[in-house]
N, C-alpha and C positions, 0 to 999 in steps of 0.2 A: 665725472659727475658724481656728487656723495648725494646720495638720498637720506636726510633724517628721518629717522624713525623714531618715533613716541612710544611712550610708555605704554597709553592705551592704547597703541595700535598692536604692540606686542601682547598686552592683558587680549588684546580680543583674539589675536592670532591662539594665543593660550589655549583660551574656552572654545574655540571651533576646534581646537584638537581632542579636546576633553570631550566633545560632545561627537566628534565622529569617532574615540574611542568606545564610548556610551553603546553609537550604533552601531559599531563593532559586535559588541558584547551582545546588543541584541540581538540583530541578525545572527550570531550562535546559538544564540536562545532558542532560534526560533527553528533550525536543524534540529539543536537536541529534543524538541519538543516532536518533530517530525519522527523521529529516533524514538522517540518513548513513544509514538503513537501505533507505530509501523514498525515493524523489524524488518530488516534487510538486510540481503547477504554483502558481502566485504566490497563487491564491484561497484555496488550502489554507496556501500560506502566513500568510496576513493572519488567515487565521483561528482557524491558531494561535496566533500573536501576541499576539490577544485573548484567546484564552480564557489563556496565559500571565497578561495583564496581570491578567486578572481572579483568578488563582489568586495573583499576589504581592498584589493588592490584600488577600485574604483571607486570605492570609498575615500580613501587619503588623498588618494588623487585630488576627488573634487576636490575635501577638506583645505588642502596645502595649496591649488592654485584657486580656489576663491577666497582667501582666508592672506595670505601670502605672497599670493603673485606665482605660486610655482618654489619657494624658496625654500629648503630643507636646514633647519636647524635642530640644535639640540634640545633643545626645550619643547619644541613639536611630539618628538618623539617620548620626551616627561609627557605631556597632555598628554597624548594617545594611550600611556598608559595606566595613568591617575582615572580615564575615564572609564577603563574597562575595571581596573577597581571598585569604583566609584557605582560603577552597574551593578559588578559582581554582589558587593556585603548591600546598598540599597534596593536593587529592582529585581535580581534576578528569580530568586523564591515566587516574590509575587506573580510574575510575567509567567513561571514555568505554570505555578497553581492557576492564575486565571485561563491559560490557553487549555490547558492539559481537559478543566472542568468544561469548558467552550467545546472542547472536541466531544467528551463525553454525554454534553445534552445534545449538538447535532447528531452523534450517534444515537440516542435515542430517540431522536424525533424522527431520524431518517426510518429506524427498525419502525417504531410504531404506524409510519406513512404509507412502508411498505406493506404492513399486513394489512392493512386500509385496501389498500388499495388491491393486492392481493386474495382479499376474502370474497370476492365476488367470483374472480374464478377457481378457488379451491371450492366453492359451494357448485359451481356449473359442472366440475370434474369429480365430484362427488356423484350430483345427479347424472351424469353421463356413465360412473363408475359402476353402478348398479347392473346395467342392460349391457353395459361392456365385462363385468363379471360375468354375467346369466352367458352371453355369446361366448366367451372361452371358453366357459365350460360345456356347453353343447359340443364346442369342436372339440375340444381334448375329449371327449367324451368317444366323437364319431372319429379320432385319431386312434382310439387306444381301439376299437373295435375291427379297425382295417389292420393294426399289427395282430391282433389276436386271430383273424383271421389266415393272414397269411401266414403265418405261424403256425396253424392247422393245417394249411395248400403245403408247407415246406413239410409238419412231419406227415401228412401221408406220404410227401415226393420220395422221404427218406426211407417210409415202408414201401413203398412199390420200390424204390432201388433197390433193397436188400430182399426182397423177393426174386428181383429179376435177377440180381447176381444167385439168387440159390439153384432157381431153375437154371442156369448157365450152368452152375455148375453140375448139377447133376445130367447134365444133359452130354 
């Protein structure tokens, strides 16, 4: 059984390659952007990697059997990578500067929410700080007078020793 195949049916197969290279490209985009937001050691690395390769794998996948029927040719494989070009010199710049900016004003909104919301109790521990300075110090106070103390108890103990060894010995 020959199945004919059209031209536009291969121009469309084309552009579903071109554009799952596209989302290719982005979805790296959006690692490298995680990468410049976060640093992280080599393990996180590798394993992003993977979970990447396994997100293009299921990428194409769809790509080639809803696009295709499942049928790998050559010119698929041109798509795929016309579109990650295609990503590259048009979209990528942009997508890296808007995300990159996106992350730095949630960072900012999150620090400023946090001292929001934080100011209430560095002002509670503030006022608590006061009567809890005055309290330590009272007790290091009545601490240092119990060492000082026995520290007095210890050198008489040491002149009554060396008394009772004198009388021993002269005895």
């Amino acid at each position: 059984m020959e199945l004919w195949v059209s031209v536009s049916n291969q121009a469309y197969v084309f552009l579903s390659c071109v554009l799952g290279g596209m989302i290719i490209a982005f979805v790296y985009d959006i690692f490298r952007v995680r990468r410049k937001a976060i640093k992280s050691g080599n393990l996180i690395v590798y394993f992003e990697d993977f979970i990447y390769w396994i997100i293009v794998a299921l990428v194409l996948f769809a790509v080639v059997y809803r696009s295709n029927e499942g049928e790998i040719r050559g010119y698929l494989i041109l798509g795929v990578i016309i579109g990650i070009i295609l990503y590259a010199f048009l979209l990528s710049r942009i997508v890296m500067k808007v995300f990159l900016f996106l992350i730095r004003v949630v960072y900012k909104v999150a620090v400023f929410a946090f001292t929001i919301i934080l100011l209430p109790i560095k002002i509670v521990l503030k006022l608590l700080g006061f009567p809890a300075k005055r309290i330590y110090k009272i007790i290091s106070q009545c601490i240092n007078k119990i060492k000082r103390a026995s520290r007095n108890k210890l050198d008489r103990l040491r002149i009554s020793k060396k008394l009772f060894k004198n009388i021993r010995k002269k005895i």
